[in-house]
DRENDOLUM-860932 format. One record per residue (C-alpha): x, y, z. Coordinates in steps of 0.1 Angstrom, whole numbers, m for minus. Layout:
REC | east | north | up
REC | X | Y | Z
...
***
This chain:
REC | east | north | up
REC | m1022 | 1304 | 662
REC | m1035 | 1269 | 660
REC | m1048 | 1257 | 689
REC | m1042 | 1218 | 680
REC | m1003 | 1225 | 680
REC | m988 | 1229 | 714
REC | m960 | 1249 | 727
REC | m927 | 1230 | 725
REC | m902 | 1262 | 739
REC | m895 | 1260 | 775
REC | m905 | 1224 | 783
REC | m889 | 1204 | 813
REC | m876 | 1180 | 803
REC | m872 | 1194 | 765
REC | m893 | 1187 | 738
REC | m886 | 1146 | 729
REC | m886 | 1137 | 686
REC | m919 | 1124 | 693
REC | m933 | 1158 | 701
REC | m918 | 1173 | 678
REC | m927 | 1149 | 654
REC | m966 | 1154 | 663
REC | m966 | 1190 | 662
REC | m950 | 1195 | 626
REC | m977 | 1163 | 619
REC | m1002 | 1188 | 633
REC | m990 | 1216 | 612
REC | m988 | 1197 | 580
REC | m1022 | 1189 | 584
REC | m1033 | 1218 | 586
REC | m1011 | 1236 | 563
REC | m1022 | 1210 | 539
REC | m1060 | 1203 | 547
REC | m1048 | 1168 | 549
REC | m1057 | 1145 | 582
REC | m1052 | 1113 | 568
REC | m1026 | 1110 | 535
REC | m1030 | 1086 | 508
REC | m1007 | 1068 | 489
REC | m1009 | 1092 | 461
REC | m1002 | 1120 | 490
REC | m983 | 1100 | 515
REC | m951 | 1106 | 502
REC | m952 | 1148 | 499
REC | m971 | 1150 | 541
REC | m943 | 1124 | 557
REC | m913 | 1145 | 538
REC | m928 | 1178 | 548
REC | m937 | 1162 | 580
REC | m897 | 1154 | 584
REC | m881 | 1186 | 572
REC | m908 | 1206 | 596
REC | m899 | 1188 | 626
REC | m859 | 1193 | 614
REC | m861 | 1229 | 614
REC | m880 | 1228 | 647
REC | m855 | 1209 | 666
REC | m829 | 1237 | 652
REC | m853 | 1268 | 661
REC | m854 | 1253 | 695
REC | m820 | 1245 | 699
REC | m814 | 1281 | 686
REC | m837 | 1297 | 710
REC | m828 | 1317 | 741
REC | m844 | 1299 | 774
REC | m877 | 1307 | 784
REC | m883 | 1325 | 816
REC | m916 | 1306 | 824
REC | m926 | 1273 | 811
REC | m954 | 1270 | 784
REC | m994 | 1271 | 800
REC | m1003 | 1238 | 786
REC | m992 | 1204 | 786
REC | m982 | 1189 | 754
REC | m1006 | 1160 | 742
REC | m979 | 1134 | 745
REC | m977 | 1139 | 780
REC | m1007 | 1142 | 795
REC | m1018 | 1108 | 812
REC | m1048 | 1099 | 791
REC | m1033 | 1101 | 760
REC | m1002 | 1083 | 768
REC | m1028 | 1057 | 780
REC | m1046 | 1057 | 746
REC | m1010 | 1053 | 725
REC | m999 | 1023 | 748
REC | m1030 | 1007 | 742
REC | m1031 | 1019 | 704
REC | m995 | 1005 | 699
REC | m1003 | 970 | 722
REC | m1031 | 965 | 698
REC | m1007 | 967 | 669
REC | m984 | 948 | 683
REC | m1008 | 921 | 690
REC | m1026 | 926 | 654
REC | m991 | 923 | 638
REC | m983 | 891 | 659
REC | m1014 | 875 | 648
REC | m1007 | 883 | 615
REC | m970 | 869 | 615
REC | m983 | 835 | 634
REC | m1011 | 831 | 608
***
């Protein structure tokens, strides 16, 4: 199994869109051998992106319960990486701004 695409089965509190979001991102990528799409690609990864993380919201819903939770914490919730999105996305939000007063 990949080791870049977390466990999602089990969580407390479930999986959120935003994790499943980043782990079908994570499998498209490598499925596809494609980090960072471009406009000629864009279009195929975000619609692959969406119908993965569709069916995963199903499988999980589907699922029985798991007797133990999952041995790793999902990126999106470990301290330092919600750190580095709130500052990723405050940065945007300020580049954006900037641009909109100019």
């Amino acid at each position: 199994m990949c080791r870049n695409i977390t466990e999602l089965r089990g969580l407390e509190p479930a999986a959120n869109d935003n994790e499943i979001e980043a782990a079908a991102r994570q499998y498209v990528r490598k499925v596809s051998g494609i980090t960072h799409p471009t406009a000629r690609t864009r279009e195929a990864f975000e619609k692959a992106v969406r119908e993965i993380a569709h069916i995963t919201e199903h499988l999980l819903e589907d699922l029985p319960e798991r007797r133990q939770p999952p041995k790793t914490v999902p990126p999106l919730r470990r301290p330092e990486v919600e750190a580095r999105v709130a500052a990723r996305e405050a940065g945007a939000t300020t580049t954006s701004g900037a641009k909109a007063a100019s």
